[in-house]
gemmi code that builds the backbone of each chain (N, CA, C; Angstrom):
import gemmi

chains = {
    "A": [
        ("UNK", (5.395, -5.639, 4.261), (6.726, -5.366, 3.761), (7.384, -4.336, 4.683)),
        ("UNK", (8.499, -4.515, 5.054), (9.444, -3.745, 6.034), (10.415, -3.094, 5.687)),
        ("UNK", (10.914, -1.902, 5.908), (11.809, -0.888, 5.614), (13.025, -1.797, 6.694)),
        ("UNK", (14.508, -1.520, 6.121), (15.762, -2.270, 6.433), (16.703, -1.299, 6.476)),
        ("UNK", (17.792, -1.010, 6.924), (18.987, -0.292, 6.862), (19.664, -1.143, 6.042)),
        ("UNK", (19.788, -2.654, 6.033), (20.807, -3.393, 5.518), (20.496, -4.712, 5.532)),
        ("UNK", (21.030, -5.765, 4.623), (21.116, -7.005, 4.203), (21.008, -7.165, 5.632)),
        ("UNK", (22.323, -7.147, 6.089), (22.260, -7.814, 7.969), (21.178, -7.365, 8.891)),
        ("UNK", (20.362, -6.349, 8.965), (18.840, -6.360, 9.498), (18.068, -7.060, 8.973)),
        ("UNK", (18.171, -7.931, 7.655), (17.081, -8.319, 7.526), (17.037, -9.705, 7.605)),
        ("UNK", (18.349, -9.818, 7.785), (18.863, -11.610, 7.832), (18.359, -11.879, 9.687)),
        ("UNK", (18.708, -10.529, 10.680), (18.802, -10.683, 11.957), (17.227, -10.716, 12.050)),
        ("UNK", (16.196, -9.949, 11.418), (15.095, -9.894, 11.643), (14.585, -11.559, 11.207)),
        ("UNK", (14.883, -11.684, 10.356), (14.208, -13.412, 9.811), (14.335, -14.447, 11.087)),
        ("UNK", (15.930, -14.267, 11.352), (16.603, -15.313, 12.168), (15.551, -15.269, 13.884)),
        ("UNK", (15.227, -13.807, 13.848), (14.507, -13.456, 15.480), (13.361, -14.059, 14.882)),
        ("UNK", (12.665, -13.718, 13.983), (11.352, -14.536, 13.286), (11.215, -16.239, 13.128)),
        ("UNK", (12.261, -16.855, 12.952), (12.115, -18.283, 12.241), (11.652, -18.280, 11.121)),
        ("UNK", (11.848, -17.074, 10.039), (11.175, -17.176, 9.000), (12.589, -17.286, 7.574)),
        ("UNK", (12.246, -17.625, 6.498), (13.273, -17.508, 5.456), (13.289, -16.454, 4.872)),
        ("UNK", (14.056, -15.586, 4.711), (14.112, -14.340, 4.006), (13.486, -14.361, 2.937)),
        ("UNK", (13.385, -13.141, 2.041), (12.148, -13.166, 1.042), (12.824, -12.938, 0.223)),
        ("UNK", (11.818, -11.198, -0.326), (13.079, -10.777, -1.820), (13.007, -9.182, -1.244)),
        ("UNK", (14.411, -9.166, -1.569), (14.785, -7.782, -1.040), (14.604, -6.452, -2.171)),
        ("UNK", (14.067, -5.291, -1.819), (14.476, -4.627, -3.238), (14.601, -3.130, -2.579)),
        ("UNK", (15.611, -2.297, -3.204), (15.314, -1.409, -3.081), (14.613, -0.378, -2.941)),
        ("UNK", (14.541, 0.517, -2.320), (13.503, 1.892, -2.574), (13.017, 2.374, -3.546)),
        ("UNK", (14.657, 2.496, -4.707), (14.245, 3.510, -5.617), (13.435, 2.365, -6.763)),
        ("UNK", (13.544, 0.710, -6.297), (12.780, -0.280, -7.125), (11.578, -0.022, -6.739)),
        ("UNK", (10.696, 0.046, -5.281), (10.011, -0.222, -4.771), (9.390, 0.829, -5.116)),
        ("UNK", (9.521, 1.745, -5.487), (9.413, 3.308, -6.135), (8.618, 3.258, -7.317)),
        ("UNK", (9.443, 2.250, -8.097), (9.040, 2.083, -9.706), (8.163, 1.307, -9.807)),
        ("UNK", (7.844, 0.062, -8.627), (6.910, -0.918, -8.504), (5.744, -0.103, -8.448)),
        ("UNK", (6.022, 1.278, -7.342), (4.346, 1.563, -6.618), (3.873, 2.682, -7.362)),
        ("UNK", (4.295, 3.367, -8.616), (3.755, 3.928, -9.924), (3.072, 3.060, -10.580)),
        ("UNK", (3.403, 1.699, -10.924), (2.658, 0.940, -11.761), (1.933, 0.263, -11.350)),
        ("UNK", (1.653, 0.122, -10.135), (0.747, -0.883, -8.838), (-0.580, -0.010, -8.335)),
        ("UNK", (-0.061, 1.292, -8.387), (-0.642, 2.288, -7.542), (-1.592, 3.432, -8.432)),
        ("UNK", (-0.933, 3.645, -9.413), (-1.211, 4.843, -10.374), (-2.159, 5.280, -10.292)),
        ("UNK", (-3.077, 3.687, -10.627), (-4.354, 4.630, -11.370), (-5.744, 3.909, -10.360)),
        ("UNK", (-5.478, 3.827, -8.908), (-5.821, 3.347, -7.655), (-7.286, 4.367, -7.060)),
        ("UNK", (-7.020, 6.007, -7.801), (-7.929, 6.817, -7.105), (-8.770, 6.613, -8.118)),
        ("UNK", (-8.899, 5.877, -9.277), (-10.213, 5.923, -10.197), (-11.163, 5.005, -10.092)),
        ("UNK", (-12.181, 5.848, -10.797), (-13.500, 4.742, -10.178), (-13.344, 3.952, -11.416)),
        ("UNK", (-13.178, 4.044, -11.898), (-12.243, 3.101, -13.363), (-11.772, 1.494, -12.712)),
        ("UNK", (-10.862, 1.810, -11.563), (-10.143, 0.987, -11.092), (-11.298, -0.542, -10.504)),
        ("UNK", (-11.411, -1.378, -11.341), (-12.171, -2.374, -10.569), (-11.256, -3.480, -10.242)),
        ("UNK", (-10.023, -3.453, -9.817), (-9.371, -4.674, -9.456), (-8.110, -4.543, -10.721)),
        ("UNK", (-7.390, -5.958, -11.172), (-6.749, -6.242, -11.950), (-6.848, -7.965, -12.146)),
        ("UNK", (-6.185, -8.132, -13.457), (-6.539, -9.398, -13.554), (-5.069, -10.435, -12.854)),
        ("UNK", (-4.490, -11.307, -13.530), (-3.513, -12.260, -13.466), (-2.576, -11.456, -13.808)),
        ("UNK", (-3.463, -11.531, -15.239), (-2.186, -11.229, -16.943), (-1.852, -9.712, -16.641)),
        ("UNK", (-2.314, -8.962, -15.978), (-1.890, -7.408, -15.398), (-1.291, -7.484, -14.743)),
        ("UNK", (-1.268, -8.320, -13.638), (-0.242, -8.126, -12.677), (0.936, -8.749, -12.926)),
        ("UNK", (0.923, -9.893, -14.046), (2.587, -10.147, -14.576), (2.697, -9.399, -15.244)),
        ("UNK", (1.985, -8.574, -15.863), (2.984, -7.319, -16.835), (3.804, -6.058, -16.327)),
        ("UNK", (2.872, -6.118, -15.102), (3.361, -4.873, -13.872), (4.796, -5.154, -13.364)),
        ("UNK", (4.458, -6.520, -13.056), (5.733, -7.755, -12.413), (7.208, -6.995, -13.705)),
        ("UNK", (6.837, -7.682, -14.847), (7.496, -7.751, -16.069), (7.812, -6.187, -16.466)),
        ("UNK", (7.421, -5.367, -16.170), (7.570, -3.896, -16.178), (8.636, -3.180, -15.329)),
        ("UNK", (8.250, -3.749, -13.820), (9.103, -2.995, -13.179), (10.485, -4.395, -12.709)),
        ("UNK", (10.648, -4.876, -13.862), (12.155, -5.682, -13.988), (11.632, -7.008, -12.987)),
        ("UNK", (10.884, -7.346, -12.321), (10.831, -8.474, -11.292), (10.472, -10.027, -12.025)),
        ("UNK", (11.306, -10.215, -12.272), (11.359, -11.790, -12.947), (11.681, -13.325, -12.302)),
        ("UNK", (11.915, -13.138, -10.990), (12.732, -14.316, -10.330), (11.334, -15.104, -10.094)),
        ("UNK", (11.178, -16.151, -10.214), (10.072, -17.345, -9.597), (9.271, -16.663, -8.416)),
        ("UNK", (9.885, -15.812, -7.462), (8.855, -15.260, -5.982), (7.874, -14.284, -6.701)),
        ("UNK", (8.124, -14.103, -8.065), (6.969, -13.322, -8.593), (5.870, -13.976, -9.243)),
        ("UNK", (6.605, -15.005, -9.239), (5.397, -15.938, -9.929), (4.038, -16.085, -9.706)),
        ("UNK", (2.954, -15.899, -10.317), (1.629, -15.948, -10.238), (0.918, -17.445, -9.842)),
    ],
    "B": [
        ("UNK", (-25.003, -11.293, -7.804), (-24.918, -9.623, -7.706), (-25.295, -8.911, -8.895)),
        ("UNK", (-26.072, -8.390, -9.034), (-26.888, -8.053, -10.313), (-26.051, -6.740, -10.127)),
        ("UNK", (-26.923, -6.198, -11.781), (-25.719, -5.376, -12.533), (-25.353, -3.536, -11.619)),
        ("UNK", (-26.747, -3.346, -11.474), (-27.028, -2.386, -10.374), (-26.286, -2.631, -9.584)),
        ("UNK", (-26.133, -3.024, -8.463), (-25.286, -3.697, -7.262), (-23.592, -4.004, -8.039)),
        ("UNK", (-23.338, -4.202, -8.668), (-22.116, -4.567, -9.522), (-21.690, -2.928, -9.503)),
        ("UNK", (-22.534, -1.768, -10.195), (-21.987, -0.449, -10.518), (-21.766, 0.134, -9.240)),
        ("UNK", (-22.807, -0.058, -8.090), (-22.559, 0.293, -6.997), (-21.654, -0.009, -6.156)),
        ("UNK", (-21.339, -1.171, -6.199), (-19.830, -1.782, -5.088), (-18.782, -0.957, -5.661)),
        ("UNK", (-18.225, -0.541, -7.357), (-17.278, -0.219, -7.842), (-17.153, 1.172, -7.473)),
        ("UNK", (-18.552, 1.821, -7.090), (-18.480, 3.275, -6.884), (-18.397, 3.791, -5.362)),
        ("UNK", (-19.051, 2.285, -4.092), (-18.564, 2.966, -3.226), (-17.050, 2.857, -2.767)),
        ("UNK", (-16.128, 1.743, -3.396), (-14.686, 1.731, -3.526), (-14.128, 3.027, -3.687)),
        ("UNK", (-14.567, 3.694, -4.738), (-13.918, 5.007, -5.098), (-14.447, 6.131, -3.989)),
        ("UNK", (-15.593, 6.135, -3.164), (-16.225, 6.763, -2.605), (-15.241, 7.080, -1.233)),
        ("UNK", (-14.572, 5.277, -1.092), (-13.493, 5.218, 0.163), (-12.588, 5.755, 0.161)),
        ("UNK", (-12.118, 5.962, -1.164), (-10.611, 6.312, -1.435), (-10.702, 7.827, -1.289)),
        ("UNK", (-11.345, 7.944, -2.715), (-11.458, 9.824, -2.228), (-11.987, 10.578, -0.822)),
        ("UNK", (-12.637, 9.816, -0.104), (-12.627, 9.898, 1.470), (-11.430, 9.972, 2.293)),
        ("UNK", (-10.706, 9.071, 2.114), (-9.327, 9.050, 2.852), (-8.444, 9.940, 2.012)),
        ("UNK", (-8.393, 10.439, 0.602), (-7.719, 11.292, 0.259), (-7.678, 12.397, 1.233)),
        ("UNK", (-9.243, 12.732, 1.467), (-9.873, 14.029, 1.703), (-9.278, 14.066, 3.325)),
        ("UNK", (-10.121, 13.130, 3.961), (-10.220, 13.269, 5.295), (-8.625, 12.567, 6.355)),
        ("UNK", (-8.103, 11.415, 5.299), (-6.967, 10.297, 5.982), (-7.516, 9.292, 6.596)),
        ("UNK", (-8.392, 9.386, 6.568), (-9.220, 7.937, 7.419), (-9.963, 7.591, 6.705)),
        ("UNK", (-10.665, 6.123, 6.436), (-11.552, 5.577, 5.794), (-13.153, 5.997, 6.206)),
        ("UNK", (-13.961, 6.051, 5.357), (-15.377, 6.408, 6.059), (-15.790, 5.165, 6.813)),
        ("UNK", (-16.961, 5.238, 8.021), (-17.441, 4.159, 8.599), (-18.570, 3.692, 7.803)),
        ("UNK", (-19.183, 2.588, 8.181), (-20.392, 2.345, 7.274), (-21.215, 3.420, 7.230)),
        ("UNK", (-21.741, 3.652, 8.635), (-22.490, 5.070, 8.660), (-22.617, 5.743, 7.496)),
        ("UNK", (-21.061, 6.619, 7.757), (-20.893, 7.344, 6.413), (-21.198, 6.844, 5.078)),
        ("UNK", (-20.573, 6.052, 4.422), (-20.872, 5.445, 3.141), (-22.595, 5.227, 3.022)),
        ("UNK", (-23.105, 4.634, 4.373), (-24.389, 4.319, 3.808), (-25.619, 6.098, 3.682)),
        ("UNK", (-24.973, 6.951, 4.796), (-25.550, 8.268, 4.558), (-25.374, 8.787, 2.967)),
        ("UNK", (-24.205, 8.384, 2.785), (-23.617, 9.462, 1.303), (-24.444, 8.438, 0.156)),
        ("UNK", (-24.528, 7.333, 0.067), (-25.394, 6.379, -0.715), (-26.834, 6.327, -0.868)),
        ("UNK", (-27.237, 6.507, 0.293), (-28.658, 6.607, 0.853), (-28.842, 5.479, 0.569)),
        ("UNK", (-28.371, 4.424, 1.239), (-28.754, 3.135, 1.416), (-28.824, 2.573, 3.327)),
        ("UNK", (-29.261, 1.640, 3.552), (-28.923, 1.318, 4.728), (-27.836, 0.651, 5.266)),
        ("UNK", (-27.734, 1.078, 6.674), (-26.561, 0.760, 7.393), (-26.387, -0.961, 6.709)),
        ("UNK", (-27.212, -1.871, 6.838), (-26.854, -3.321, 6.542), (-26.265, -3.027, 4.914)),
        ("UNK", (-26.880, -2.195, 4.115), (-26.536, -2.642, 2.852), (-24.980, -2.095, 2.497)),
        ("UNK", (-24.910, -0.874, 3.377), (-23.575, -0.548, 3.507), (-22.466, -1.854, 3.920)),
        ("UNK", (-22.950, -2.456, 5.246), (-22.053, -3.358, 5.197), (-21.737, -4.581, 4.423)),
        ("UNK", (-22.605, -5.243, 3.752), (-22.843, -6.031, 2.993), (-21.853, -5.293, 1.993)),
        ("UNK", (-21.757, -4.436, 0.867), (-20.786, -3.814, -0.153), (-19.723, -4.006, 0.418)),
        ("UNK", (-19.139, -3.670, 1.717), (-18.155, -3.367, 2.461), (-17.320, -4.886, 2.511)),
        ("UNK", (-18.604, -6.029, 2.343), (-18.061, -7.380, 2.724), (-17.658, -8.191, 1.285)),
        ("UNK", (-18.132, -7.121, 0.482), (-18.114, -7.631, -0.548), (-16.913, -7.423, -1.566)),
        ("UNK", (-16.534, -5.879, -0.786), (-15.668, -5.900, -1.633), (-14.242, -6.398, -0.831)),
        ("UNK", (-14.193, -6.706, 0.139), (-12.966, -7.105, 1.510), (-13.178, -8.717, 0.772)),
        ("UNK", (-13.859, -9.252, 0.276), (-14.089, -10.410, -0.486), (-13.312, -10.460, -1.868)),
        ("UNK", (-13.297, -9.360, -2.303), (-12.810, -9.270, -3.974), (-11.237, -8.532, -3.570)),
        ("UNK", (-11.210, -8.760, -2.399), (-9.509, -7.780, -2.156), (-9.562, -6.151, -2.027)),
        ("UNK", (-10.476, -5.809, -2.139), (-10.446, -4.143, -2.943), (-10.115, -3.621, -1.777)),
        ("UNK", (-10.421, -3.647, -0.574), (-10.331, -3.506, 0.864), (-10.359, -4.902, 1.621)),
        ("UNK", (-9.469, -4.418, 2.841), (-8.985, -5.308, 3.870), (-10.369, -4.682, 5.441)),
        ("UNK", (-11.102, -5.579, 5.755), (-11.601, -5.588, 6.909), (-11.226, -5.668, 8.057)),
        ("UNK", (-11.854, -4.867, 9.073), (-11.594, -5.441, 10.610), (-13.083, -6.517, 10.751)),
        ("UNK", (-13.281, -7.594, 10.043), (-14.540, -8.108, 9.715), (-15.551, -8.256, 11.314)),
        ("UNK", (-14.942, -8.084, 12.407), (-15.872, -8.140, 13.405), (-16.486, -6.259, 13.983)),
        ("UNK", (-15.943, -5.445, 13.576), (-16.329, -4.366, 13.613), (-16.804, -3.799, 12.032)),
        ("UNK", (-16.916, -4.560, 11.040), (-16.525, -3.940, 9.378), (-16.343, -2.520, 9.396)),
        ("UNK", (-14.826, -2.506, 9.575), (-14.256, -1.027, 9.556), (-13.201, -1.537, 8.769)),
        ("UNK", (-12.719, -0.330, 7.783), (-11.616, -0.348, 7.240), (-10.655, -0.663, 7.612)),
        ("UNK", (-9.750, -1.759, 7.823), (-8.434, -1.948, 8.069), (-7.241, -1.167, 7.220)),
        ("UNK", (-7.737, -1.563, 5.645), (-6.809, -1.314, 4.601), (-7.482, -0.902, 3.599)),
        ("UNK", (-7.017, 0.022, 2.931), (-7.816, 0.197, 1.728), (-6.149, 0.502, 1.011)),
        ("UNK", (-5.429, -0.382, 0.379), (-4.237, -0.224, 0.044), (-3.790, 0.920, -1.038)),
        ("UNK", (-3.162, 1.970, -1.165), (-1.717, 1.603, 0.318), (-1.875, 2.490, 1.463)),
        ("UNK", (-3.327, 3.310, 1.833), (-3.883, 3.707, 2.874), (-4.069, 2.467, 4.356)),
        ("UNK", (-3.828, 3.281, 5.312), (-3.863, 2.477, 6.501), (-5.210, 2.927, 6.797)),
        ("UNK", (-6.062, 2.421, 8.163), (-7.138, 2.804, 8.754), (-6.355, 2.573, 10.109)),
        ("UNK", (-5.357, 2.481, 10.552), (-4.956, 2.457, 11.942), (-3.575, 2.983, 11.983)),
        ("UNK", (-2.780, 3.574, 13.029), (-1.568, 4.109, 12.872), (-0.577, 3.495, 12.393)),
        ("UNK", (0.853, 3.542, 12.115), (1.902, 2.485, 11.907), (2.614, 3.334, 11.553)),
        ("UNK", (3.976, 2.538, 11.821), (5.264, 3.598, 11.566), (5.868, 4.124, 10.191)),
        ("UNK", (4.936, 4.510, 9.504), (5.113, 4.544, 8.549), (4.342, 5.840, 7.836)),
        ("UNK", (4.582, 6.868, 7.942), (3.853, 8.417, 7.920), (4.183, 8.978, 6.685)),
        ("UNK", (2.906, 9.476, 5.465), (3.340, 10.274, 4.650), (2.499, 11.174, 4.613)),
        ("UNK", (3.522, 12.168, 4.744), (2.892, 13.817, 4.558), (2.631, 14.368, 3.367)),
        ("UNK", (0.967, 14.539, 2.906), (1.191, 14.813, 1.558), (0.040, 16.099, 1.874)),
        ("UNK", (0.058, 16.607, 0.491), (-1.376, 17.688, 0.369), (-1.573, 18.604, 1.667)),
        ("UNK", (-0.603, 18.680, 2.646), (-1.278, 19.246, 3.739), (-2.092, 18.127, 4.823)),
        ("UNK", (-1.686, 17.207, 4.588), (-1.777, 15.987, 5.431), (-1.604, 14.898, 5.815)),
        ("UNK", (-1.220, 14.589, 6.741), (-0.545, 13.209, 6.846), (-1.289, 11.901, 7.110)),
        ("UNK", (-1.264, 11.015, 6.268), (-1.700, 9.537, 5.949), (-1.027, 8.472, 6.418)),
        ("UNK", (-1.203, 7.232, 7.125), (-0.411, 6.203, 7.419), (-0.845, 5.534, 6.102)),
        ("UNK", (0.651, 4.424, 5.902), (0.792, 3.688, 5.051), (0.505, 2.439, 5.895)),
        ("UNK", (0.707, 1.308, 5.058), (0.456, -0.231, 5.749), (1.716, -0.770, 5.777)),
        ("UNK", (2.687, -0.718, 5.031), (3.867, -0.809, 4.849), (4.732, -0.597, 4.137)),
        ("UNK", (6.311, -0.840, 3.648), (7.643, -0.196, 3.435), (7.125, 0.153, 1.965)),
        ("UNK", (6.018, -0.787, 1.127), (5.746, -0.403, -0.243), (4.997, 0.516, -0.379)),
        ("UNK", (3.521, 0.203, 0.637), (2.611, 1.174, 0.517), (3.371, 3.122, 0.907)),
        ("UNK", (4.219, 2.704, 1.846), (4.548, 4.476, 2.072), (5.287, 5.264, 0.769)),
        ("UNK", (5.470, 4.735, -0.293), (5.770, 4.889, -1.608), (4.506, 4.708, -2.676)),
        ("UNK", (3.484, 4.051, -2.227), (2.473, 3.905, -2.638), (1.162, 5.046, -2.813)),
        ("UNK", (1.643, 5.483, -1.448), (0.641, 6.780, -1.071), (1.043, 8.040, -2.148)),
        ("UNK", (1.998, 8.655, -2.591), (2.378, 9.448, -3.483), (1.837, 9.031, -4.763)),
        ("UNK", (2.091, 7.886, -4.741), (2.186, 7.506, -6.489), (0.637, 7.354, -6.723)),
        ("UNK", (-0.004, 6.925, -6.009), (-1.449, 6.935, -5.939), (-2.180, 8.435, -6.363)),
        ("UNK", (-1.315, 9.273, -5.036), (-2.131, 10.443, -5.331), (-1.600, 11.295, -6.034)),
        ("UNK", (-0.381, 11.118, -6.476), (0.196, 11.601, -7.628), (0.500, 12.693, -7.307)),
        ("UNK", (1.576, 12.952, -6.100), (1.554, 14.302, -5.447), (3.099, 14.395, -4.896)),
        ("UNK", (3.683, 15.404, -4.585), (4.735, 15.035, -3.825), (4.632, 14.547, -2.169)),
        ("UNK", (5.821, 14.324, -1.310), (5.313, 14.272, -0.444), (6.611, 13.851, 0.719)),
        ("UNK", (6.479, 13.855, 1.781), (7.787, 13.588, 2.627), (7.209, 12.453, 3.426)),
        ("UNK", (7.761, 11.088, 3.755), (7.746, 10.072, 4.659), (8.899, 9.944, 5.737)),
        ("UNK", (8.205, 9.792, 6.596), (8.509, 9.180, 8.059), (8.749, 8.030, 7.931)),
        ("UNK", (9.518, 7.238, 8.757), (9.874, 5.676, 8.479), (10.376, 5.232, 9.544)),
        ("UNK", (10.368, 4.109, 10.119), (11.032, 3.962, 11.308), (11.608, 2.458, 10.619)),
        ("UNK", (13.523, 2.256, 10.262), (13.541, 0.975, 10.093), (13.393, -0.558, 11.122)),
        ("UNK", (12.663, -1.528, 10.494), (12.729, -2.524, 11.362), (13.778, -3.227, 11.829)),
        ("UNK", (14.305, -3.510, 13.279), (15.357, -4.219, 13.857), (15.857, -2.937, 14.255)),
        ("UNK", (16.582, -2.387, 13.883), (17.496, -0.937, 13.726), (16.606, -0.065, 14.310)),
        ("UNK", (15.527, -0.082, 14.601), (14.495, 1.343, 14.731), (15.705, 2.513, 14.454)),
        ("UNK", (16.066, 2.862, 13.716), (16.141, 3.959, 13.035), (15.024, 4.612, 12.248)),
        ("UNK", (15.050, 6.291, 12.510), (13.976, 7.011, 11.475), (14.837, 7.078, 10.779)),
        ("UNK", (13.861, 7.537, 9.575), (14.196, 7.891, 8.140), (13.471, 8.497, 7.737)),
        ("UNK", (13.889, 9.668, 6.987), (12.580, 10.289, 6.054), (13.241, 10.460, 4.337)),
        ("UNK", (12.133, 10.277, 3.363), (12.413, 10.306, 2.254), (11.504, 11.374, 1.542)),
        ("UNK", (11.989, 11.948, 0.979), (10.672, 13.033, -0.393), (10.918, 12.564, -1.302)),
        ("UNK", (9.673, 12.538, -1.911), (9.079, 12.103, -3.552), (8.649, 13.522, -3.934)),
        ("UNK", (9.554, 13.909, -4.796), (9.078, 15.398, -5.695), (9.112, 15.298, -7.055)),
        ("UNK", (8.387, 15.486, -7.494), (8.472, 15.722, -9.445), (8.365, 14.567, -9.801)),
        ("UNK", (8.177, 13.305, -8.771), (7.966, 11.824, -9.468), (9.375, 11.265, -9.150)),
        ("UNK", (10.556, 12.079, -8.621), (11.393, 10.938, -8.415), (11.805, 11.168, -6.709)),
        ("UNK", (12.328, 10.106, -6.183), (12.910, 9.868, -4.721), (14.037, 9.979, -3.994)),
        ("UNK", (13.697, 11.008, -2.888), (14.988, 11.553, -2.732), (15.658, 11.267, -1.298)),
        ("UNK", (16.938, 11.167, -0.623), (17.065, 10.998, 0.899), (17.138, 12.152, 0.699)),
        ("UNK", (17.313, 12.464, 2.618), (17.300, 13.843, 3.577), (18.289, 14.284, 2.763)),
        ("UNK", (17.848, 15.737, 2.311), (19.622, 16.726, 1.959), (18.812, 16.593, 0.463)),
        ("UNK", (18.085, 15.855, -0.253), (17.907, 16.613, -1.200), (18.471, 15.436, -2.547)),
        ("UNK", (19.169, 14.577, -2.221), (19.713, 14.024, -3.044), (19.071, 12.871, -3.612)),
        ("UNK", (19.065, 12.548, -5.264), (18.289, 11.700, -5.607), (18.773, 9.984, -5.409)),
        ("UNK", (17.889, 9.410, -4.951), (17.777, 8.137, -4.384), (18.975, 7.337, -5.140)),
        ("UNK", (18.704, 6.966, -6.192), (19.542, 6.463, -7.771), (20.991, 6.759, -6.917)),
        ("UNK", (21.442, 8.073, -6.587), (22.716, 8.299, -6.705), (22.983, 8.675, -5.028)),
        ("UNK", (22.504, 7.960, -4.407), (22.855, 8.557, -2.575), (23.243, 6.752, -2.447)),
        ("UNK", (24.151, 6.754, -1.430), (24.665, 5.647, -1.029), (23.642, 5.003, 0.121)),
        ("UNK", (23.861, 6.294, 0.886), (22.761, 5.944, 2.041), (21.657, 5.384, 1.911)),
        ("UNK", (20.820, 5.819, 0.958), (19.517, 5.696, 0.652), (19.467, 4.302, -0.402)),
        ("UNK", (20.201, 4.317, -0.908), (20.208, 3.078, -1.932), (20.403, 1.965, -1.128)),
        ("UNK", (20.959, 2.133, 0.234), (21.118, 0.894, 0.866), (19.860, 0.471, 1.727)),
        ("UNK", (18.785, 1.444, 1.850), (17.841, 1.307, 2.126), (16.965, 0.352, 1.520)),
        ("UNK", (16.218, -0.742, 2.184), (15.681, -2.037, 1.601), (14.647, -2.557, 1.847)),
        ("UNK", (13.620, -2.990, 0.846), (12.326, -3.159, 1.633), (12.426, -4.017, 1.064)),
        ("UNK", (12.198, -5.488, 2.367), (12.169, -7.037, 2.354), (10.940, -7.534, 1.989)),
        ("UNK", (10.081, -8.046, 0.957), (8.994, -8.837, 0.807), (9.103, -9.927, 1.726)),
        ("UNK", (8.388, -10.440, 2.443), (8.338, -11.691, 3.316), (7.902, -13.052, 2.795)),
        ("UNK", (6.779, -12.741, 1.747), (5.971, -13.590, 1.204), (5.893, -13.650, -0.434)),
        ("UNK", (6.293, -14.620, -1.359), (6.135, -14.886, -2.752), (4.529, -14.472, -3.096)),
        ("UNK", (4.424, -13.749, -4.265), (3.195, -12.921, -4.726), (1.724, -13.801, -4.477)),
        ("UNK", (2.223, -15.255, -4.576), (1.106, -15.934, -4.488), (0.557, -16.546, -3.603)),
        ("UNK", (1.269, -16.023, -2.527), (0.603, -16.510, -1.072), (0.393, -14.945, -0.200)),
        ("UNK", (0.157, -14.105, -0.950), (0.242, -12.207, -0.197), (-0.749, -12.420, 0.253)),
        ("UNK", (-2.604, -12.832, 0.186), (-2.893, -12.841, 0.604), (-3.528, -14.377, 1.322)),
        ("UNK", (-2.923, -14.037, 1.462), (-2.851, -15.643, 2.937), (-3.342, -15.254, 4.000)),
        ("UNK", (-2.356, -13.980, 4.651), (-2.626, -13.500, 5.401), (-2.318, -11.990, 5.061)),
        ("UNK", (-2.802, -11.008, 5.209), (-2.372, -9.434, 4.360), (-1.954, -9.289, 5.661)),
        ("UNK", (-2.389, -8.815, 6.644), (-1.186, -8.541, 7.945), (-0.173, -8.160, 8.123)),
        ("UNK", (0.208, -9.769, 7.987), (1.668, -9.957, 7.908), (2.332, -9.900, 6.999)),
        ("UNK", (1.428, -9.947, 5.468), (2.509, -9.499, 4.155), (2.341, -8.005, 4.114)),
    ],
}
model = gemmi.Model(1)
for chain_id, residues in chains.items():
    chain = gemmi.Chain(chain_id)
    for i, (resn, *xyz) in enumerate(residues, 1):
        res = gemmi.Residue()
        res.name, res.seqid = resn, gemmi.SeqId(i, " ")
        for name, pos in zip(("N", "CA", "C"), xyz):
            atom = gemmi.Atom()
            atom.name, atom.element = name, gemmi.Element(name[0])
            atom.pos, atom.b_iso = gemmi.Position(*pos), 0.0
            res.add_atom(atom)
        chain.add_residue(res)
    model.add_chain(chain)
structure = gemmi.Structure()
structure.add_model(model)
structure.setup_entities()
């Protein structure tokens, strides 16, 4: 995942790529994603996650469009 | 993988992490297998095992840490200064990742792609701020700041690399 100044860097970056653009999100989203992705990462607790966790994470931090789809 | 071996893979995972907390770099097998008191093979074997279950990303012809997400094991433009030390991220999520992980504040380095423009952002008190202090939510600048997913969730690891 790549840091952007703008819609038009990332359209110019695809276009130099041959690739189709993805899903764009903000910082302060990408922010809220990597609290609930990340949190609890330093515990020895942490053995992975399942499906149904990671659509709730999905479903948590607002990401609903089909590219989230499991 | 019997149950022994099951408690052990989960503990030298955590063994990696709080390693790279500590040190910023991932331990080598060496290490892990000294701190385990197991042998170098059995070290790598865990190592393959868990780069198998996702938990870590391999350099599988050297088995060295590539990734232990959202920790890097190699440089990239992507720098967060936390605790009195600075950590590479893997990318635009992970350098937001590294805070929230360690649950700390912290200032990032950023270099945007296409634009090579730097950027730096602080995470203090849990929320995100651009240069000057101002919170993310309400800066123009910074809100226009954008991190592109390349790849739909269910093909991320296809190739981790490049996602």
């Amino acid at each position: 995942m790549l840091l952007f100044r703008s819609e038009e860097w990332v359209d110019k970056w695809c276009k130099r790529n041959n690739l189709e653009r993805g899903e764009i999100l903000s910082v302060q989203q990408v922010w809220e994603l990597s609290k609930l992705w990340y949190g609890n990462r330093m515990s020895l607790d942490y053995h992975g996650r399942s499906m149904e966790q990671v659509a709730e994470i999905f479903k948590q931090a607002g990401l609903a469009s089909k590219f989230w789809y499991l | 993988m019997n149950s022994q071996n099951e408690e052990l893979i989960w503990q030298v995972r955590h063994f990696v992490y709080l390693h790279i907390a500590e040190t910023t770099r991932p331990p080598s097998v060496d290490e892990t297998a000294t701190h385990f008191s197991i042998s170098t093979e059995e070290a790598s074997e865990l190592y393959k095992e868990l780069h198998n279950r996702h938990a870590l990303f391999l350099d599988v012809d050297k088995v060295a840490i590539r990734m232990a997400n959202p920790f890097s094991g190699i440089p990239t433009d992507f720098k967060v200064h936390a605790n009195g030390k600075t950590y590479f991220a893997n990318c635009a999520w992970d350098m937001l990742g590294i805070p929230a992980a360690l649950h700390c504040d912290a200032v990032i380095d950023a270099v945007c792609t296409e634009s090579n423009e730097s950027v730096q952002l602080e995470v203090k008190d849990g929320q995100i701020y651009a240069q000057g202090g101002v919170p993310a939510a309400e800066d123009g600048g910074l809100s226009k700041l954008l991190v592109h997913f390349p790849l739909p969730f269910a093909r991320w690891y296809d190739d981790l690399v490049f996602t």
